[in-house]
PDB file with one MODEL, atoms N, CA, C and O in Angstrom:
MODEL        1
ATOM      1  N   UNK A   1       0.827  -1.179   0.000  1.00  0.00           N
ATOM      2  CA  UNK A   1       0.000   0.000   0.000  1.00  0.00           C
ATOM      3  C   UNK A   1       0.874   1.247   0.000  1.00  0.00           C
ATOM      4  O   UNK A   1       2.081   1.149   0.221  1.00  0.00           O
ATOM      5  N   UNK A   2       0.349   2.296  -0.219  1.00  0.00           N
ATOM      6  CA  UNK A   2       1.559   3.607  -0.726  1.00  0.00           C
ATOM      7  C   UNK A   2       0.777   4.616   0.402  1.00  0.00           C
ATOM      8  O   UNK A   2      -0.415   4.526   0.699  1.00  0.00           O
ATOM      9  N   UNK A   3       1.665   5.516   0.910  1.00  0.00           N
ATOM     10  CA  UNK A   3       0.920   6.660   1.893  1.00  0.00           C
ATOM     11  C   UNK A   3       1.406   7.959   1.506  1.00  0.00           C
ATOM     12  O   UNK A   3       2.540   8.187   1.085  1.00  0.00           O
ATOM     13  N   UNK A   4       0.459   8.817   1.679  1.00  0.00           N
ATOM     14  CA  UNK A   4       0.684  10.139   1.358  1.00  0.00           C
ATOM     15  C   UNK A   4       2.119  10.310   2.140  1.00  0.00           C
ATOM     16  O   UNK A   4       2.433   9.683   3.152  1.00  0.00           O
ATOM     17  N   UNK A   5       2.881  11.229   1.502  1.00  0.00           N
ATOM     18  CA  UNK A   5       3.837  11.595   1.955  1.00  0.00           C
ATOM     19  C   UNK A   5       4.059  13.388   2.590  1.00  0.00           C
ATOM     20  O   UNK A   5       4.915  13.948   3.275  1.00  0.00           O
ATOM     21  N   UNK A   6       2.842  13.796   1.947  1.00  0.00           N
ATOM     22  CA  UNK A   6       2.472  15.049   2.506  1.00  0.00           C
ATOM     23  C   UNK A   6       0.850  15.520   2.755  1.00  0.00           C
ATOM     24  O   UNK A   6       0.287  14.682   2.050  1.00  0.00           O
ATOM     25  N   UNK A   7       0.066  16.125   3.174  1.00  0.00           N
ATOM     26  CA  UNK A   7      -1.317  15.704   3.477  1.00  0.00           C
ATOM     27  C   UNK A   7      -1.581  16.592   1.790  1.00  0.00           C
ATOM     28  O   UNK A   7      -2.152  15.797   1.043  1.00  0.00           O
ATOM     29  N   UNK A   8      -1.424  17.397   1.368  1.00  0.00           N
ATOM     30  CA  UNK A   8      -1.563  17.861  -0.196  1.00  0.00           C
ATOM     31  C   UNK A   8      -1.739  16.829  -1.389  1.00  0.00           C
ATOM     32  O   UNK A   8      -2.594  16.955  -2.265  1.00  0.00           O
ATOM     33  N   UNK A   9      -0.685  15.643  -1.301  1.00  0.00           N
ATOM     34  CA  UNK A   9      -0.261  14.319  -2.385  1.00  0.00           C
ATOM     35  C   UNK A   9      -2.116  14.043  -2.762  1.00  0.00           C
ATOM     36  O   UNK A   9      -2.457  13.952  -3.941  1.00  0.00           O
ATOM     37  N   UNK A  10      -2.814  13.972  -2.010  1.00  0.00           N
ATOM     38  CA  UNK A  10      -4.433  13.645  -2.434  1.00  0.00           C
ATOM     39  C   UNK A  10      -4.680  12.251  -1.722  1.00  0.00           C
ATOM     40  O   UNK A  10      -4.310  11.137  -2.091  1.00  0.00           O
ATOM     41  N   UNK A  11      -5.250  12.540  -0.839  1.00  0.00           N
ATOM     42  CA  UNK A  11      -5.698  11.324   0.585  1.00  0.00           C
ATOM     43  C   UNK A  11      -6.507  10.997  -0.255  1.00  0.00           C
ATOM     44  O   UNK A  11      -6.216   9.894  -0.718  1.00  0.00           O
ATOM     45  N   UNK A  12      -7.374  11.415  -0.674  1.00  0.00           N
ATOM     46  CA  UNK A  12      -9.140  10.460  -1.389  1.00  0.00           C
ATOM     47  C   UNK A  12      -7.736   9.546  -2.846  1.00  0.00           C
ATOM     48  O   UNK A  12      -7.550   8.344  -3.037  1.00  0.00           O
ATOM     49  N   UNK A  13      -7.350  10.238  -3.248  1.00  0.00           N
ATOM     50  CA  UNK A  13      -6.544   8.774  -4.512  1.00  0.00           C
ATOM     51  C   UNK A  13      -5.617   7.532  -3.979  1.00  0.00           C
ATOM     52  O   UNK A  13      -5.599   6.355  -4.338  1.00  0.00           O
ATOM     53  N   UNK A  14      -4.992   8.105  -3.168  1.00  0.00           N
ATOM     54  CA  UNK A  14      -4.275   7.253  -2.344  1.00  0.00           C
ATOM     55  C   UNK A  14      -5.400   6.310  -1.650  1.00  0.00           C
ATOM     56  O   UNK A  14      -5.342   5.097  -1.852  1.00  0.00           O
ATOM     57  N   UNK A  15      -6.100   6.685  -1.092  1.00  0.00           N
ATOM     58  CA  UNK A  15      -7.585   5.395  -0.258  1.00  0.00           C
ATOM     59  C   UNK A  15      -8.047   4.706  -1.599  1.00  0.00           C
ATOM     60  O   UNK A  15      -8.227   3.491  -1.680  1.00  0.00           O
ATOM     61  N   UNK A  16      -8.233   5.633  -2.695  1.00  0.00           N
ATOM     62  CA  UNK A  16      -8.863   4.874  -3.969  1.00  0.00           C
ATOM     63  C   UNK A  16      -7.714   4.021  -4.388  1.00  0.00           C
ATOM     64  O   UNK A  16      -8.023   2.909  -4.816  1.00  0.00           O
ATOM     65  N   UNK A  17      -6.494   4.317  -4.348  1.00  0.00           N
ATOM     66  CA  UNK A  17      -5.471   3.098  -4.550  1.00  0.00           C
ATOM     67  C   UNK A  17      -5.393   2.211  -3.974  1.00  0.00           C
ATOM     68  O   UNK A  17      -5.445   1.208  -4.687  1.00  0.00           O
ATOM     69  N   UNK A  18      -5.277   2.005  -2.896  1.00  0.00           N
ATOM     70  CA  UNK A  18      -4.994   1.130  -1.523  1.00  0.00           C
ATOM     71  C   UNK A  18      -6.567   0.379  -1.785  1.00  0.00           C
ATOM     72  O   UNK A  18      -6.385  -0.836  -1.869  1.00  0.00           O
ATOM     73  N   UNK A  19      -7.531   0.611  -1.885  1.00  0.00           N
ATOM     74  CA  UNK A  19      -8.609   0.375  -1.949  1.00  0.00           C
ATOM     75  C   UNK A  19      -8.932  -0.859  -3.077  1.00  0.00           C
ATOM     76  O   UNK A  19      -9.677  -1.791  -2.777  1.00  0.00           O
ATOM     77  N   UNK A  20      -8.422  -0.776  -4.125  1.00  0.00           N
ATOM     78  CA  UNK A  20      -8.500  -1.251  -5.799  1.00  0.00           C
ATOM     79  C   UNK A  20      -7.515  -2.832  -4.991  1.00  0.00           C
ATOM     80  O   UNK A  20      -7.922  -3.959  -4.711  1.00  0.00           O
ATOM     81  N   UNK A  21      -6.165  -2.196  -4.849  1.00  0.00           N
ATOM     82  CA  UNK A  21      -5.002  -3.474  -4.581  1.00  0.00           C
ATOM     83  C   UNK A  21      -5.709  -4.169  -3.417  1.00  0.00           C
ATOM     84  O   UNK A  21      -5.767  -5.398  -3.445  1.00  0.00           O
ATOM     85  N   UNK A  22      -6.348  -3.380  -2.215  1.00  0.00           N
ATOM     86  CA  UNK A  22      -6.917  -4.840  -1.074  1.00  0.00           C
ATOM     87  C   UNK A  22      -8.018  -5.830  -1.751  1.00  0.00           C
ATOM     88  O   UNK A  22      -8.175  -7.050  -1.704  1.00  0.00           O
ATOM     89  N   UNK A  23      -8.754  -4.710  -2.441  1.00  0.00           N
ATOM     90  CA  UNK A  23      -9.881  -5.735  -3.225  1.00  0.00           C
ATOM     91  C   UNK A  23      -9.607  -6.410  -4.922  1.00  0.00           C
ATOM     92  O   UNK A  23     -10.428  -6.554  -5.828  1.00  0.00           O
ATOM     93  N   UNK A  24      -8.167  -6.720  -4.887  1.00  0.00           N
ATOM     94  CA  UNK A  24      -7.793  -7.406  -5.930  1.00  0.00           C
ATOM     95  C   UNK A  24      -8.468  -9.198  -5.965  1.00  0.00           C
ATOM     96  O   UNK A  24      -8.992  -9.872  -5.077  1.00  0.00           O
ATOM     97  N   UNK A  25      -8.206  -9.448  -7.162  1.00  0.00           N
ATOM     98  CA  UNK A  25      -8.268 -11.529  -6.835  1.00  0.00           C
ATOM     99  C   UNK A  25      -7.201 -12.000  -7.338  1.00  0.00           C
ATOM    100  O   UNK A  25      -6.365 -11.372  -7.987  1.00  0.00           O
ATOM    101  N   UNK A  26      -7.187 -13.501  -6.962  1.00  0.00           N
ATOM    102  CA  UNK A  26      -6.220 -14.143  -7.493  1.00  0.00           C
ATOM    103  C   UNK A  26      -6.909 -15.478  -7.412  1.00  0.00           C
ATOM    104  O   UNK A  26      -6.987 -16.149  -6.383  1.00  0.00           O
ATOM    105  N   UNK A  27      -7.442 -15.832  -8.681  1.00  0.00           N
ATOM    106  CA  UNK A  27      -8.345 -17.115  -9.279  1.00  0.00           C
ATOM    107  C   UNK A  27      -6.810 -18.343  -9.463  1.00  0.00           C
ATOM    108  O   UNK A  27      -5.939 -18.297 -10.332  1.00  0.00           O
ATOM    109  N   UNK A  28      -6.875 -18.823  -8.907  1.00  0.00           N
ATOM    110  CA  UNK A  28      -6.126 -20.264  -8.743  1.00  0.00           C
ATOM    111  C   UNK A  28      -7.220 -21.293  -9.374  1.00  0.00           C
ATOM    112  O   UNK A  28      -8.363 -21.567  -9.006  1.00  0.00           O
ATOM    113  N   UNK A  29      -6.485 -21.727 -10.392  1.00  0.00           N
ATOM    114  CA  UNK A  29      -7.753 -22.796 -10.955  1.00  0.00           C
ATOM    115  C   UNK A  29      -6.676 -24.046 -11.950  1.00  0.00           C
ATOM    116  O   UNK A  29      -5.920 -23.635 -12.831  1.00  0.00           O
ATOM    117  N   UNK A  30      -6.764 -25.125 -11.701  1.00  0.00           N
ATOM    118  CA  UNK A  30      -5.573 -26.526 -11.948  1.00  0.00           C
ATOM    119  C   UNK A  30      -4.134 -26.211 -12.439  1.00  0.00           C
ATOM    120  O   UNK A  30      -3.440 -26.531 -11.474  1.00  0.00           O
ATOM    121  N   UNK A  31      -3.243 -25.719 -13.498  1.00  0.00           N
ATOM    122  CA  UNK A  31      -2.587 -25.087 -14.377  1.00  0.00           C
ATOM    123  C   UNK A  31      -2.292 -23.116 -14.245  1.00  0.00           C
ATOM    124  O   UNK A  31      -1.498 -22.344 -14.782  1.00  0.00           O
ATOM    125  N   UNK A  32      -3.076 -23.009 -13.543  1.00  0.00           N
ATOM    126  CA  UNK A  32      -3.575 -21.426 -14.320  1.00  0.00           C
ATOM    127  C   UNK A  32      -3.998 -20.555 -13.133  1.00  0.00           C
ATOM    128  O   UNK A  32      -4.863 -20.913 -12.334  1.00  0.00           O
ATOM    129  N   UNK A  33      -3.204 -19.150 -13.045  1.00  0.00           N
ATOM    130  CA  UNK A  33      -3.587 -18.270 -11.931  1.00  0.00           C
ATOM    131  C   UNK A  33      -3.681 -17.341 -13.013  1.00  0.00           C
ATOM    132  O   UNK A  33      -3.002 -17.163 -14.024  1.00  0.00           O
ATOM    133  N   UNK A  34      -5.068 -16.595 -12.363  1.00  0.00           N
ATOM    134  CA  UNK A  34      -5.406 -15.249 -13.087  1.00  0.00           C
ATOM    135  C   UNK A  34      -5.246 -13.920 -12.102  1.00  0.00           C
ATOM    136  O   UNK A  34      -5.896 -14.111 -11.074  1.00  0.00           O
ATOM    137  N   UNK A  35      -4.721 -12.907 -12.105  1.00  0.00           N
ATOM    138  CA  UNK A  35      -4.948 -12.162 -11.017  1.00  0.00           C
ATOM    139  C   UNK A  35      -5.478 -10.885 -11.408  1.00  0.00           C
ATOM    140  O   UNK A  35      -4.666 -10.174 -12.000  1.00  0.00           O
ATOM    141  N   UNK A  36      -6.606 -10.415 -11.237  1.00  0.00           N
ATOM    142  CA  UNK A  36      -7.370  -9.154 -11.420  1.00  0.00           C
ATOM    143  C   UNK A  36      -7.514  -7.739 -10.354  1.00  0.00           C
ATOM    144  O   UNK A  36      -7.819  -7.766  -9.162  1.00  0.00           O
ATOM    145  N   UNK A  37      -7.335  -7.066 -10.822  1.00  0.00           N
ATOM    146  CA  UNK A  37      -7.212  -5.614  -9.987  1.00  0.00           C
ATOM    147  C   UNK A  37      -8.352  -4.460 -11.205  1.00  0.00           C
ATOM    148  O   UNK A  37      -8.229  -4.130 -12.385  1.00  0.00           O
ATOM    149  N   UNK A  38      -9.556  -4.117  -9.964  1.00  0.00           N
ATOM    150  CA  UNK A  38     -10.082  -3.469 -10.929  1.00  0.00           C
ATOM    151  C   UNK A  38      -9.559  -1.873 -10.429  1.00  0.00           C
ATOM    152  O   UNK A  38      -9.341  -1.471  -9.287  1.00  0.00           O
ATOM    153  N   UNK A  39      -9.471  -1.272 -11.516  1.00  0.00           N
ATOM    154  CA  UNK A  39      -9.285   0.256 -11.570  1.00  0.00           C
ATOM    155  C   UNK A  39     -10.193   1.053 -11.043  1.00  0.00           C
ATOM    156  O   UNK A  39     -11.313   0.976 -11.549  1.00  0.00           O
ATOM    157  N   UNK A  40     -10.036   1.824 -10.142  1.00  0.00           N
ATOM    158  CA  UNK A  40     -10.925   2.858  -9.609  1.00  0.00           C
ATOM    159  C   UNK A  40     -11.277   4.492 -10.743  1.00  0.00           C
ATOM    160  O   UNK A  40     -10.319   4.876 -11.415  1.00  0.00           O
ATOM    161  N   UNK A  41     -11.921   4.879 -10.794  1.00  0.00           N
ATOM    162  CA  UNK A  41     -12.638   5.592 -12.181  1.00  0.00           C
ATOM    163  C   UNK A  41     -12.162   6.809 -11.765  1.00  0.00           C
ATOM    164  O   UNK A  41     -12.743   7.660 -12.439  1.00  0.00           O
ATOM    165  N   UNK A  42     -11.456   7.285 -11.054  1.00  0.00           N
ATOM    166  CA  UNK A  42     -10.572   8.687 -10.903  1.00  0.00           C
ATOM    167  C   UNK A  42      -9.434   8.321 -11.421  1.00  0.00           C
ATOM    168  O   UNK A  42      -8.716   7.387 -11.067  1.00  0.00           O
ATOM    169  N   UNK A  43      -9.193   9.500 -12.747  1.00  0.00           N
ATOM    170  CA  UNK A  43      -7.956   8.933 -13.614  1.00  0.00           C
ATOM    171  C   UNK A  43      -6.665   8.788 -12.870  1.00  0.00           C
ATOM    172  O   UNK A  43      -6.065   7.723 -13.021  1.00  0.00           O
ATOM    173  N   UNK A  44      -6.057   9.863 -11.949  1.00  0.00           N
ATOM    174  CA  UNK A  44      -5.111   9.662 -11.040  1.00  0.00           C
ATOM    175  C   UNK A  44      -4.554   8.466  -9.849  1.00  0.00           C
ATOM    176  O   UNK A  44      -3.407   8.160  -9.522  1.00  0.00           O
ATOM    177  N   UNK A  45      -5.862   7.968  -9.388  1.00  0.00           N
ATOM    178  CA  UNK A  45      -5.315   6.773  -8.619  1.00  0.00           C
ATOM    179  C   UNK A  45      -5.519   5.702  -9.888  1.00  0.00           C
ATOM    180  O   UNK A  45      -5.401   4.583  -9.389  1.00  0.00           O
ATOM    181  N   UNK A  46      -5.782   5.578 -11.359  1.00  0.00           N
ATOM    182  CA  UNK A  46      -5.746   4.756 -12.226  1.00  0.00           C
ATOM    183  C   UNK A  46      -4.089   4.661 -12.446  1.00  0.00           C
ATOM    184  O   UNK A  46      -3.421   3.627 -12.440  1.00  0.00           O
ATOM    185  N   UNK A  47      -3.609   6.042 -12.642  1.00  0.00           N
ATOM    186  CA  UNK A  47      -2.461   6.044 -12.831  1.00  0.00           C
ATOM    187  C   UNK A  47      -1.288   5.435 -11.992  1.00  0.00           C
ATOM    188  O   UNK A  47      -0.309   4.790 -12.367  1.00  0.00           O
ATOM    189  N   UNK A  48      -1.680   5.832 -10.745  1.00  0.00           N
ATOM    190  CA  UNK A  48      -0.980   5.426  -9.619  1.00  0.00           C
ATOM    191  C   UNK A  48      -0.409   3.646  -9.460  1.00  0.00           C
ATOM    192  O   UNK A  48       0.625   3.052  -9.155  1.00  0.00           O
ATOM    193  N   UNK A  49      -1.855   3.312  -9.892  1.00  0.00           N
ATOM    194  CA  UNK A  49      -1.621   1.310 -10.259  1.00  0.00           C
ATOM    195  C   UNK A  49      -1.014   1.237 -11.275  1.00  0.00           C
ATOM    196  O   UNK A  49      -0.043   0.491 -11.141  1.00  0.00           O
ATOM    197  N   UNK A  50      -1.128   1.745 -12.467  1.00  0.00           N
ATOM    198  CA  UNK A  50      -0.328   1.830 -13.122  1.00  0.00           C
ATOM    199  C   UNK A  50       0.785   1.970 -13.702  1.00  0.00           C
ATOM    200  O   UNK A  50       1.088   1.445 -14.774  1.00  0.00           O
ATOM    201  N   UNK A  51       1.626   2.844 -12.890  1.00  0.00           N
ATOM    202  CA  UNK A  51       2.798   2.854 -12.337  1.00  0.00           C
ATOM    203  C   UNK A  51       3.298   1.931 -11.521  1.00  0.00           C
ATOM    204  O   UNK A  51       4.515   1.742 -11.546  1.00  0.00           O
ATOM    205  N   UNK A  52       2.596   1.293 -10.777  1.00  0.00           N
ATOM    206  CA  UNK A  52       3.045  -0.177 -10.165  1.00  0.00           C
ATOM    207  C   UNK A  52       2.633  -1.403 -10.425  1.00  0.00           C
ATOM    208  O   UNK A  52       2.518  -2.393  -9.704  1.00  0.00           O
ATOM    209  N   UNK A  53       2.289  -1.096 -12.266  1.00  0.00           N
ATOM    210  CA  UNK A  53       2.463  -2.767 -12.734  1.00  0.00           C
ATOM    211  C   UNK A  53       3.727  -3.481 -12.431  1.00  0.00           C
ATOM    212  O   UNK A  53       3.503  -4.559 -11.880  1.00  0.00           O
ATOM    213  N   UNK A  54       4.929  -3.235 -12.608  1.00  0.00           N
ATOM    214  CA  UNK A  54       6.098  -3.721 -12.463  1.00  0.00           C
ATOM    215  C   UNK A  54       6.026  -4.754 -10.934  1.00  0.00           C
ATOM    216  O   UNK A  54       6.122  -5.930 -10.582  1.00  0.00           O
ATOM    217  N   UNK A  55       5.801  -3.453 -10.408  1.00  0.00           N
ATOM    218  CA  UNK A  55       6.280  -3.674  -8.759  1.00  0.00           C
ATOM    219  C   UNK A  55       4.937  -4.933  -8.488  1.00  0.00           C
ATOM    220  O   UNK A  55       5.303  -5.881  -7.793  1.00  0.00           O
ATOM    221  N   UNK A  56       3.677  -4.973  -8.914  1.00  0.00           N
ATOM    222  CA  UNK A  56       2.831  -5.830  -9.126  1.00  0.00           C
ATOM    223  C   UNK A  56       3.262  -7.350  -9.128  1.00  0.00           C
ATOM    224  O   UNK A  56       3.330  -8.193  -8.234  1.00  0.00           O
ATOM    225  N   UNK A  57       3.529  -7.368 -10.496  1.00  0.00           N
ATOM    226  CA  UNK A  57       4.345  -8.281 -11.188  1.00  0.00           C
ATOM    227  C   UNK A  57       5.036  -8.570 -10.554  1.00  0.00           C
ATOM    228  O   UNK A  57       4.740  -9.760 -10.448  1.00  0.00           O
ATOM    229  N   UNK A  58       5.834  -8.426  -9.960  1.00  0.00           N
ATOM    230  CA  UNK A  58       7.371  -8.984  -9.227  1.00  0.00           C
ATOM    231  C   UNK A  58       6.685  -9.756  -8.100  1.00  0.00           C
ATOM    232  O   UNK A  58       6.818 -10.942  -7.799  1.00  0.00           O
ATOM    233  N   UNK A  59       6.012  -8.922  -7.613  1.00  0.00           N
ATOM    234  CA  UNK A  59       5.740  -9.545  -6.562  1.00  0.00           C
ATOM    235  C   UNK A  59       4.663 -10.497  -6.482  1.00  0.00           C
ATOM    236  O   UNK A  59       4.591 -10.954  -5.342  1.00  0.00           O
ATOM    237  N   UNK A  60       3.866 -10.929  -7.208  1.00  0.00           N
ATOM    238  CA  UNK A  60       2.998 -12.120  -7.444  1.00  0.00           C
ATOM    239  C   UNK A  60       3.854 -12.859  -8.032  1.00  0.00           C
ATOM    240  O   UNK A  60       3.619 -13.996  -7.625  1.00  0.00           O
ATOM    241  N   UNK A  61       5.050 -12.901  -9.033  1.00  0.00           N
ATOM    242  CA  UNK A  61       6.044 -13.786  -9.394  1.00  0.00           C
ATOM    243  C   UNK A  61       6.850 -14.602  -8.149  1.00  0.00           C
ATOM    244  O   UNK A  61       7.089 -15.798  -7.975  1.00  0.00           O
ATOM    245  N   UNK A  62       7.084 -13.673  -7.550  1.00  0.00           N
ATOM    246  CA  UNK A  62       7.622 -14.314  -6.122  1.00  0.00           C
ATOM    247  C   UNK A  62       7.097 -14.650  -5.190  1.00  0.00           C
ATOM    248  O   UNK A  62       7.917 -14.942  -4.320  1.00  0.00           O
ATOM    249  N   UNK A  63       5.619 -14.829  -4.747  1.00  0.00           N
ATOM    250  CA  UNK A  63       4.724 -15.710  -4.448  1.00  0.00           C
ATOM    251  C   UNK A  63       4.416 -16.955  -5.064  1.00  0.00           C
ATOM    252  O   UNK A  63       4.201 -17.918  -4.329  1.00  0.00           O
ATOM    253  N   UNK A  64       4.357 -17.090  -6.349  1.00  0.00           N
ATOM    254  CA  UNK A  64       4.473 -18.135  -6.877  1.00  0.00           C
ATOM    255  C   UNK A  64       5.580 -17.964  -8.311  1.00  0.00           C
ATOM    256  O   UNK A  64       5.554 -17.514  -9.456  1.00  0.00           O
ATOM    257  N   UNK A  65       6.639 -18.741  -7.242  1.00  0.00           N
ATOM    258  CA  UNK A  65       7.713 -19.669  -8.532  1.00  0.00           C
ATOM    259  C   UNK A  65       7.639 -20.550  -9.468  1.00  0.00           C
ATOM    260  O   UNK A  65       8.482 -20.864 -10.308  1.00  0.00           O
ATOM    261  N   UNK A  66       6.462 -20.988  -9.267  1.00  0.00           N
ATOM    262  CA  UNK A  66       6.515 -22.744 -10.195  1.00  0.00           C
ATOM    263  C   UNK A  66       5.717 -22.195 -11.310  1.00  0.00           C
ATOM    264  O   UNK A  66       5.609 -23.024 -12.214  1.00  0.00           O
ATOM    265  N   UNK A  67       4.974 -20.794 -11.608  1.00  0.00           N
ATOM    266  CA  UNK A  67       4.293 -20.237 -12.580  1.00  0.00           C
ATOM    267  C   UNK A  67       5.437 -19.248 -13.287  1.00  0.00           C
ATOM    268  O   UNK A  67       6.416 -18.689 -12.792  1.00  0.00           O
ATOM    269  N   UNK A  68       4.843 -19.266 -14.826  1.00  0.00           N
ATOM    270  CA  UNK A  68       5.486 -17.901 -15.245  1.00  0.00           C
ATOM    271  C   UNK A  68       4.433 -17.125 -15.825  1.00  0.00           C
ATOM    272  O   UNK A  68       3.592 -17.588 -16.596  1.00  0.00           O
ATOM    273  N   UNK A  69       4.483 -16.109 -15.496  1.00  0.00           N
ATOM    274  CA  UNK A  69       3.723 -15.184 -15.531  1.00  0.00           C
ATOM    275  C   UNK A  69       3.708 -13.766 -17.106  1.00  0.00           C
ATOM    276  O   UNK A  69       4.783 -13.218 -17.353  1.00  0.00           O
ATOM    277  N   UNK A  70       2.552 -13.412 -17.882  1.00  0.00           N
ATOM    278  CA  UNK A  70       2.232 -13.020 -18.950  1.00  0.00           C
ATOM    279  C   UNK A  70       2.602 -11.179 -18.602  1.00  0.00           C
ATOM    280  O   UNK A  70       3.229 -10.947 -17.568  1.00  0.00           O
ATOM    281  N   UNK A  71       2.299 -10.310 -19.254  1.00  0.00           N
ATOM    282  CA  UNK A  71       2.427  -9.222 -18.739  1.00  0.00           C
ATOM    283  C   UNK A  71       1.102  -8.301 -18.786  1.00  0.00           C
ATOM    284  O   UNK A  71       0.480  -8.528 -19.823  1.00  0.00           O
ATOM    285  N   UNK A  72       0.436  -7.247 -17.899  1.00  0.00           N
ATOM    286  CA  UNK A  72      -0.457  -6.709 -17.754  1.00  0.00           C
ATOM    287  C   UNK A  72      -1.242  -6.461 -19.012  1.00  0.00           C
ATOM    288  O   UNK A  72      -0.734  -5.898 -19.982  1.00  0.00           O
ATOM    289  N   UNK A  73      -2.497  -6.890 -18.988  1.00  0.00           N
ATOM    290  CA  UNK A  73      -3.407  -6.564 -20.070  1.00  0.00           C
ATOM    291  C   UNK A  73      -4.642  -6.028 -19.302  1.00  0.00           C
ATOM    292  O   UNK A  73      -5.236  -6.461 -18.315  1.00  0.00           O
ATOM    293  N   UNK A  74      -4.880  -4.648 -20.297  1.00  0.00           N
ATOM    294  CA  UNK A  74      -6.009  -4.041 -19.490  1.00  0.00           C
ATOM    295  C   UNK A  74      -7.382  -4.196 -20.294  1.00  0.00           C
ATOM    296  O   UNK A  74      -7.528  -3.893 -21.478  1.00  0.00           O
ATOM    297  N   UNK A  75      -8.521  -4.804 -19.313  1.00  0.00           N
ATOM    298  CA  UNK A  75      -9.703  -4.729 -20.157  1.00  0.00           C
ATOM    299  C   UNK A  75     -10.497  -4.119 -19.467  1.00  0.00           C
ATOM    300  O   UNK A  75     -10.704  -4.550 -18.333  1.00  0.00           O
ATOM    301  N   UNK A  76     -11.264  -2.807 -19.972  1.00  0.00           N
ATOM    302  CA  UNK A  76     -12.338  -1.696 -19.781  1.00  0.00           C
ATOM    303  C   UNK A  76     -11.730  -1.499 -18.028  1.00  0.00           C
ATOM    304  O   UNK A  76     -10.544  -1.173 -18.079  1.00  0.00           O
ATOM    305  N   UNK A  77     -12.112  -1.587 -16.909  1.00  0.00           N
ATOM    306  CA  UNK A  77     -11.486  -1.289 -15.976  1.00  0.00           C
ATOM    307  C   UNK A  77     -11.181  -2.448 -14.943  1.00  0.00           C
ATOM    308  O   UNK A  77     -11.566  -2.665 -13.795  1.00  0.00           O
ATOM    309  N   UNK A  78     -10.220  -3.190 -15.930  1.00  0.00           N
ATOM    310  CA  UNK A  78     -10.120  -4.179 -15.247  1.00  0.00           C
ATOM    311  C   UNK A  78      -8.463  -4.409 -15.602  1.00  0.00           C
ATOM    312  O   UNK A  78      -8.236  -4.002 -16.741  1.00  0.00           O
ATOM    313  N   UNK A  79      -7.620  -4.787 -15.137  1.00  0.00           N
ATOM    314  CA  UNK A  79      -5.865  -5.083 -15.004  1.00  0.00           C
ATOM    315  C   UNK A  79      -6.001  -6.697 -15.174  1.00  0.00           C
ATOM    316  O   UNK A  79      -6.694  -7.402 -14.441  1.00  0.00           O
ATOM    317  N   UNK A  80      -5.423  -7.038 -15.985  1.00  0.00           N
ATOM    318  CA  UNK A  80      -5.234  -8.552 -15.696  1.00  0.00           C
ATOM    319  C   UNK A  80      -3.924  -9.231 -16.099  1.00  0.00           C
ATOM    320  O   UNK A  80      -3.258  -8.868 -17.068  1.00  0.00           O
ATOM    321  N   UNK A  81      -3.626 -10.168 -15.348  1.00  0.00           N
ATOM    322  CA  UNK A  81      -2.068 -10.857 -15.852  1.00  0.00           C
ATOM    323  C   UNK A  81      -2.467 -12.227 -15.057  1.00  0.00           C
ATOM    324  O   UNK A  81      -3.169 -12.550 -14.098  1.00  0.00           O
ATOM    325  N   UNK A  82      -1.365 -13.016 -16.291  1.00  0.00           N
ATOM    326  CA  UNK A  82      -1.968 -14.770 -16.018  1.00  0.00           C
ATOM    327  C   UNK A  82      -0.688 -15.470 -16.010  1.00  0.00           C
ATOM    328  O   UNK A  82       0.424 -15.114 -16.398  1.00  0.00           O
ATOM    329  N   UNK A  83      -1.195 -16.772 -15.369  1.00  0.00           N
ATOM    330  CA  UNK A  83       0.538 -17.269 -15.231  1.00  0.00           C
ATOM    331  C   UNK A  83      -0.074 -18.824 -15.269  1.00  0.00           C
ATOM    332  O   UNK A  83      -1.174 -19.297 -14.983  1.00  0.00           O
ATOM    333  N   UNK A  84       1.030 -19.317 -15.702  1.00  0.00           N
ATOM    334  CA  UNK A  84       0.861 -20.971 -15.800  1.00  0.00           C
ATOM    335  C   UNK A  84       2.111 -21.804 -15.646  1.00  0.00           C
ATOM    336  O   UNK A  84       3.241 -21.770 -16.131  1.00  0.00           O
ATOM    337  N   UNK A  85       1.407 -22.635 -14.703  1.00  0.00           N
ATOM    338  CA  UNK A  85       2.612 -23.697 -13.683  1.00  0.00           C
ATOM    339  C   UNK A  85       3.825 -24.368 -15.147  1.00  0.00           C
ATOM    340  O   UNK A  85       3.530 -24.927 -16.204  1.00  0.00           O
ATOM    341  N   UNK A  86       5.081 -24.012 -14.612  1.00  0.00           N
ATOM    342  CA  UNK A  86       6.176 -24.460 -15.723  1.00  0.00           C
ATOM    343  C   UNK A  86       6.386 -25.860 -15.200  1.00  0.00           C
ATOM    344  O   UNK A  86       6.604 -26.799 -15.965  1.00  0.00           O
ATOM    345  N   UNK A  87       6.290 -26.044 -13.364  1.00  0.00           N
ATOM    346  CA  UNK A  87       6.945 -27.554 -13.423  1.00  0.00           C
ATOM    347  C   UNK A  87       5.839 -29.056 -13.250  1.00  0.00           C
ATOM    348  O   UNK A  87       6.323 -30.187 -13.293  1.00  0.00           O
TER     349      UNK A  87
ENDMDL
END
């Protein structure tokens, strides 16, 4: 989760960020993890996730090793990236 670093940075985008990533999923289903993050409709905390696809990514990669993982695809307000078991 990311925190204002000054009370100005915008408390309501930052809650709308933090907000989007707690209520993410992660569909585990035989072969195949899907993980979805929906976007909150204020363009700025859109951006904000957005900027931490990377940091995203890394870190669901390193939760699960035995998957490799696709790179962010966005549909209407929805983030998605998929991974499938290598061993």
């Amino acid at each position: 989760m990311r925190q204002a670093d000054h009370e100005g940075e915008g408390i309501f985008k930052l809650q709308q960020h933090n907000k989007a990533i707690r209520k993410s999923i992660i569909d585990i289903r035989n072969k195949k993890i899907t993980y979805l993050a929906k976007l909150p409709n204020d363009m700025q905390a859109q951006k904000l996730i957005l900027e931490a696809k990377e940091i995203l990514r890394e870190e669901i990669s390193s939760r699960f090793p035995d998957y490799t993982f696709s790179n962010f695809e966005r549909y209407k307000h929805w983030l998605t990236i998929e991974g499938t078991k290598m061993r």
